[in-house]
N, C-alpha and C positions, 0 to 999 in steps of 0.2 A: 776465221777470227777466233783467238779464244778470248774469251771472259778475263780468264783471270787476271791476265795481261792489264784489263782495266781497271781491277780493283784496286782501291789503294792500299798501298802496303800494312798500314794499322789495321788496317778492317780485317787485311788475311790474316795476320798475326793473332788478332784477339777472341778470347776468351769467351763467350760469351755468357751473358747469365744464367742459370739453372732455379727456377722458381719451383717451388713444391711441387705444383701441378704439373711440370715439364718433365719432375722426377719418376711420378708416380704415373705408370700406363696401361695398369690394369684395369678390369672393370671395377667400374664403383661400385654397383650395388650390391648394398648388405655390408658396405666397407664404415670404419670407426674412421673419422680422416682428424687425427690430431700434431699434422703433420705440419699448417701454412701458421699459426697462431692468430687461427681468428677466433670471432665470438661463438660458441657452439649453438647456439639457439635460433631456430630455423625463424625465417621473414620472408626468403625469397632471394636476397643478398646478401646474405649474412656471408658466404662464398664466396671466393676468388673464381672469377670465371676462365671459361678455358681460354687457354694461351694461346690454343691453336687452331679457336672459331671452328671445330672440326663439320658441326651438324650444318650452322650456316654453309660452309663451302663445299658438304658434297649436297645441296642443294642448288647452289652456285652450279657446281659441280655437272648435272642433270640437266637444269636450264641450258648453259651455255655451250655444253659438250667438251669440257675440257677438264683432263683430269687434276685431283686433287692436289696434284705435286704442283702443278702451276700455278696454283692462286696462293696470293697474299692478300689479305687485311688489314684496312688500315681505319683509322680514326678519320675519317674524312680521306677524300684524294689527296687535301694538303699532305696528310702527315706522309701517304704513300710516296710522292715527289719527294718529300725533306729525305727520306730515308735511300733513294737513290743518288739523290746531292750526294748523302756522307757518304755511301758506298764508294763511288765512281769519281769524285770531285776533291781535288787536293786543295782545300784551300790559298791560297794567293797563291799560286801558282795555274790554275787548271780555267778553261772555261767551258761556256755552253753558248748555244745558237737558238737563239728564239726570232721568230719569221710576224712582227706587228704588222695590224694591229690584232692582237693575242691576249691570251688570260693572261692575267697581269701577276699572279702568285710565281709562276717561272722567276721573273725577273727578283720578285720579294724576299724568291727561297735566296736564290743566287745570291741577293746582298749576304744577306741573314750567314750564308756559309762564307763568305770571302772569297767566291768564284766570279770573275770576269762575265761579262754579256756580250756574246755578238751579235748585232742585231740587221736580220734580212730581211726589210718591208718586203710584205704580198705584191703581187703586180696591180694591175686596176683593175683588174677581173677576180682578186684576192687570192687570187694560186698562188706557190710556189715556184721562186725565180732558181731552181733546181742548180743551174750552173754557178749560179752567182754565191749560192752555199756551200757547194762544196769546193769552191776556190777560195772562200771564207774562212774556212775549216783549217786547221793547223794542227799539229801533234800534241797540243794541248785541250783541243777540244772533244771533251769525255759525253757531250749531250745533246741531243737534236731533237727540240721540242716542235711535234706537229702535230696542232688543235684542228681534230674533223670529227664531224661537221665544226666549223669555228664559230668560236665567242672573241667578239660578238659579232663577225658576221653570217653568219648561219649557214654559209655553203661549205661542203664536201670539199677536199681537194682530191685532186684529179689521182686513177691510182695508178697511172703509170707514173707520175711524178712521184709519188710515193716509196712506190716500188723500188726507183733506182736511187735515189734519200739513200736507203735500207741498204742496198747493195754496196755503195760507191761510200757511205760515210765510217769513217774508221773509228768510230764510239758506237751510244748506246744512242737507240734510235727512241724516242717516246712518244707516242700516238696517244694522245688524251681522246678519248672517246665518250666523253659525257652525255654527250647527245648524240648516240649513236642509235638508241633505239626508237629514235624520229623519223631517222632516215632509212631509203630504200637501200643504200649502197652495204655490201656487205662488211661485216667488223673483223679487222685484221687478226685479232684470236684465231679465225679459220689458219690461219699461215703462219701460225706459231713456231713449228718443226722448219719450216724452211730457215729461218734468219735467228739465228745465236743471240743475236745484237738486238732483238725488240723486245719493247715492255709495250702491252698495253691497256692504260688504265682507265677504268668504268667507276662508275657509281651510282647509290641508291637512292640519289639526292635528288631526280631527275625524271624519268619514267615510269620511277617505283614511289613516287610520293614519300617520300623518305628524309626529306633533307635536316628534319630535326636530330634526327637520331647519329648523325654522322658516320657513317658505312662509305668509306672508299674501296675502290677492286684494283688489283696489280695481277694481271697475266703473265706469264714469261717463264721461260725455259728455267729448268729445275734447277741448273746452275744458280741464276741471278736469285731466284724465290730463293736458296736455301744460303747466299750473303745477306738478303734483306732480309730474313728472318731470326742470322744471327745479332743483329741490328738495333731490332725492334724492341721498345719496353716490352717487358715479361707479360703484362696484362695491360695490351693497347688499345683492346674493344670488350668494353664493358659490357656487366652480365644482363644490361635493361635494352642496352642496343644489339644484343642479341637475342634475346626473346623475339622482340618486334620485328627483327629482319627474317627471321623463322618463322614467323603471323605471316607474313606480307609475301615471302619468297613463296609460301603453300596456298597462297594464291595469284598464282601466277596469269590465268586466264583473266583476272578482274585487272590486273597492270596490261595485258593484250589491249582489252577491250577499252581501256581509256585510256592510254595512246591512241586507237583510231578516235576514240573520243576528240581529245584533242589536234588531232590531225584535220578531222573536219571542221573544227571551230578555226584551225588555221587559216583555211581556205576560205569559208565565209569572211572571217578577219580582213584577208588581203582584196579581195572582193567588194569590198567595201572600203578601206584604204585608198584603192585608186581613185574613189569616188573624192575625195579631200582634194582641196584644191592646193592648198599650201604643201603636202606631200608632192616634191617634185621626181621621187624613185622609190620603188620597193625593189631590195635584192634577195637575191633566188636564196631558200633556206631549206637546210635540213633539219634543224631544230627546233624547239618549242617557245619561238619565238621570232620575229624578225624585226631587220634593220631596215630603217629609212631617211632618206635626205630630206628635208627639209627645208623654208629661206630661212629659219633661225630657230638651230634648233635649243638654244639656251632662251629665245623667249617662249619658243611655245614650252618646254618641259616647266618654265614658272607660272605659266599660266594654267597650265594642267596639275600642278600641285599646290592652285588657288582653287582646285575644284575639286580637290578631293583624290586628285587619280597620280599616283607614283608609278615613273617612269624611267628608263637609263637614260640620259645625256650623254652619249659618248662619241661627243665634239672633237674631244680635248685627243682623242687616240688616231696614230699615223694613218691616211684614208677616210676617215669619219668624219670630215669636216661637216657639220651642219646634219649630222647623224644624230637620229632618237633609237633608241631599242623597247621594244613593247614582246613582253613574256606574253603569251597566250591565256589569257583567262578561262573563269567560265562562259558559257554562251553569253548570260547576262550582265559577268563584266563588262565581254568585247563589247556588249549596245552600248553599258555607257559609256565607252571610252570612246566610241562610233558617233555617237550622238555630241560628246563632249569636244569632239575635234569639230566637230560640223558648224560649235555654235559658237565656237572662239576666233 
């Protein structure tokens, strides 16, 4: 497969911007920089931060074992997906393949760009109906969104279904992987070199306690990194959410350690879950969080945010009927949320 083939013609065509800092590659220090027209007087911001996140991702870098030519950053995962849209996606002409019930931002981007939806419900086991997408699939379809472990229901999908996704589909393959560091199953980054055609994107919103600072990751062959980077506003990750993910990335053992944190409060969680009489299923999760049926799940979610406790309702989504989503707290949430289902 080549890439290029899937860009769109304007994206190959253009120019991209050249910001000060993009210009200038030397070392800084001991440098006069009156080169971007900012304020000279030092605060900590007073500077345009770097364009090219360089220290965050060869920490990225270390952690994940992947080198620096393949990560991108972005403002959130949001902006990472918008910026694959415009790459890859011809407006009203082009679509993409999102498999519900799924993160609902695919479908938002899609509108937002004037890209078509085809949409392949999960089976009842929430895998992927593998045949039925790529008979789906058309010479217009530039995208294939597959959320694992999935939101919102917390299971993995299967990796040989995955694996021939990758193989057999003739666009860009996208594996969101947000809750990937929940789960045992290994993250498609390892298999980067094998398939031209794969993004896949992480973030520090999630494992890494992070979600304020908005920090998305984009994996992928040096080809696709170096169209998404001509792409990308000149300073898309700001110099205060860089600091922070620089704090937090150089503590990497203390994010280890509370994931299994969290991983055991899982298990007690569901452990106690079964014990609720009104929970009529809990399904299998890799995430920091899980899905359950309920007889109704829009009165219990009102009557648990008559008690204080915010929850998902996600009734209303293909498979979810009469589905709650409950994130994983601290230990002393999960009792009151244990305690609060027990006595409603």
């Amino acid at each position: 497969m080549n890439i290029q083939d899937l860009i769109r013609p304007t994206i190959k065509a253009l120019k991209p911007y050249s910001s000060a800092r993009d210009e200038f590659q030397g070392n800084s220090d001991d440098m006069v920089f009156l080169d971007a027209n900012e304020n000279p007087f030092e605060n900590g911001v007073n500077r345009y931060p770097d364009p090219q996140q360089r220290t965050v991702k060869s920490l990225l870098s270390e952690i994940k074992g992947i080198p620096v030519k393949n990560i991108l950053l972005g403002n959130g995962s949001d902006e990472v997906l918008d910026l694959i849209f415009r790459a890859f996606c011809e407006p009203n002409q082009d679509n993409i393949i999102t498999l519900p019930p799924t993160y609902g931002m695919y479908s938002v981007l899609a509108n937002i760009n004037a890209v078509e939806i085809k949409r392949v419900q999960l089976d009842d086991d929430f895998q992927p109906k593998v045949d039925t997408i790529l008979n789906e699939a058309d010479t217009k379809s530039k995208l294939l969104f597959l959320c694992s472990p999935n939101n919102p229901t917390g299971n993995s999908f299967e990796a040989i279904a995955i694996e021939k996704l990758i193989k057999e589909f003739k666009g860009i393959v996208v594996i969101d992987e947000a809750y990937i560091d929940f789960s045992n199953e290994e993250s498609w980054v390892s298999r980067l070199n094998e398939f031209p055609n794969l993004i896949v994107t992480q973030t520090l919103s999630k494992a890494y306690g992070m979600a304020g600072i908005r920090l998305g990751i984009c994996f992928a062959s040096e080809a696709i990194i170096s169209v998404l980077n001509r792409i990308k506003p000149p300073y898309n990750v700001n110099e205060l959410t860089q600091q922070k993910a620089i704090l937090q990335l150089e503590q990497n053992e203390l994010t280890k350690q509370q994931v299994l944190d969290i991983l055991q409060a899982r298990d007690v969680l569901i452990s106690k879950l079964n014990l609720v009489d009104f929970i009529f299923k809990i399904y299998p999760t890799d995430a920091n969080f899980v899905l359950v049926k309920v007889d109704d799940a829009t009165k219990r979610y009102n009557q648990l945010i008559e008690k204080g406790i915010v929850i998902r309702n996600r009734t209303t989504q293909p498979g979810c009927e009469n589905c709650l989503r409950f994130t994983i707290g601290t230990p002393e949430e999960n009792k009151i949320l244990i305690d609060t289902l027990n006595s409603i």
